[in-house]
C-alpha positions in Angstrom: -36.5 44.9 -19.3 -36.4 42.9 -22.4 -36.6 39.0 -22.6 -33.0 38.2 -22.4 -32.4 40.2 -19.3 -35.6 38.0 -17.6 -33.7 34.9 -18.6 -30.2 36.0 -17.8 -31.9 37.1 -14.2 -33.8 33.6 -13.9 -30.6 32.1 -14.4 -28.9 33.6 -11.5 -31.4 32.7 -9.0 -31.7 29.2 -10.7 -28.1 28.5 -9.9 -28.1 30.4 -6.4 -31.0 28.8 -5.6 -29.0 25.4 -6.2 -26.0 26.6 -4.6 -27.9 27.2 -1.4 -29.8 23.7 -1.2 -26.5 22.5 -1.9 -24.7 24.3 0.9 -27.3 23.5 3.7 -27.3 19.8 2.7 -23.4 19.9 2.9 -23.5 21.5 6.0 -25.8 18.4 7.3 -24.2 16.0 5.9 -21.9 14.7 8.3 -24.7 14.1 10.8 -26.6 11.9 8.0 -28.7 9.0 9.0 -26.5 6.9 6.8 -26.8 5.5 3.1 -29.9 3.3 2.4 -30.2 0.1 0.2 -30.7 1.8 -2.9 -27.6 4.2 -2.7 -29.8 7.0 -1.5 -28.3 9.2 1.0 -29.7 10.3 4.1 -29.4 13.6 5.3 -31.5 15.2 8.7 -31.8 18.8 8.2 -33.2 20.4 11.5 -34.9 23.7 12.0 -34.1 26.3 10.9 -32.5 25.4 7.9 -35.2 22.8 7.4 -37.7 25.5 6.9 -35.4 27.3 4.4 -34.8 23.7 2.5 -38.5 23.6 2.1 -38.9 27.3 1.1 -36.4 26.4 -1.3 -37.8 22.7 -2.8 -41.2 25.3 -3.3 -39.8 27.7 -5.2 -38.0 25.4 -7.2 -41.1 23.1 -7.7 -43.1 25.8 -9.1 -40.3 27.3 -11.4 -39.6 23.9 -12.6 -43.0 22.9 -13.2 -42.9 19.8 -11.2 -45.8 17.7 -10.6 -46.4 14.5 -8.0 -49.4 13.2 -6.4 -48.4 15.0 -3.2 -46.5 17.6 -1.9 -43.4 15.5 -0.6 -43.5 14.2 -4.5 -43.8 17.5 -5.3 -40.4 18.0 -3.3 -38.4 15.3 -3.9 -38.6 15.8 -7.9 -37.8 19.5 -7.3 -34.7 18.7 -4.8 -33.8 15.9 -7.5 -33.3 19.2 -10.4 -31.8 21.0 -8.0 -28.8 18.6 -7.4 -28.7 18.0 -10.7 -28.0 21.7 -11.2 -25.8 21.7 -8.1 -23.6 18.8 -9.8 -24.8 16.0 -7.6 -25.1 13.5 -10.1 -25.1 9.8 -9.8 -20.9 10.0 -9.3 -20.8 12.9 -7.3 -18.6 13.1 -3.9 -22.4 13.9 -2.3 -23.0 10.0 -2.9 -19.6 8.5 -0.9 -20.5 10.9 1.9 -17.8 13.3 1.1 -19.2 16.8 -0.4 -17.2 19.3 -2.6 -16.3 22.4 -1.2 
């Protein structure tokens, strides 16, 4: 397989891998805790999806080299990248409670 087939392959999971964290955070999102002082947005994810969310946070956290003193850290700056690859940005619809479909 030559290099540009790897990265055209890493690509694909990259964005499916977003599109999933994306989709079971959607799917939770009604249910959120609320929105905290800061803007941040709440979102209880129970079992089993919570174990897939984490699976996923790992895997991402590893591809994209993310480093924190722990492994929540760790986490959070991976699940950051992924919405940022998802298109949850600071004025996404994920932010007002209301998420793209």
């Amino acid at each position: 397989m030559i290099a540009s087939e790897r990265f055209e392959r890493a690509a694909v999971l990259g964005v499916a891998v977003a599109e999933e964290a994306r989709r079971l955070l959607g799917r939770h999102l009604d249910a959120a805790g609320g929105e905290g002082g800061d803007g941040t947005v709440l979102v209880d994810v129970p079992y089993p999806d919570a174990a897939v969310v984490t699976a996923l946070l790992d895997v991402a956290a590893e591809c994209f080299g993310e480093r924190g003193d722990s492994v929540e850290e760790i986490r959070q700056a991976a699940l950051e990248t992924l919405l940022q690859l998802a298109g949850f940005d600071d004025e996404s619809q994920l932010n007002s409670g209301q998420v793209r479909r």
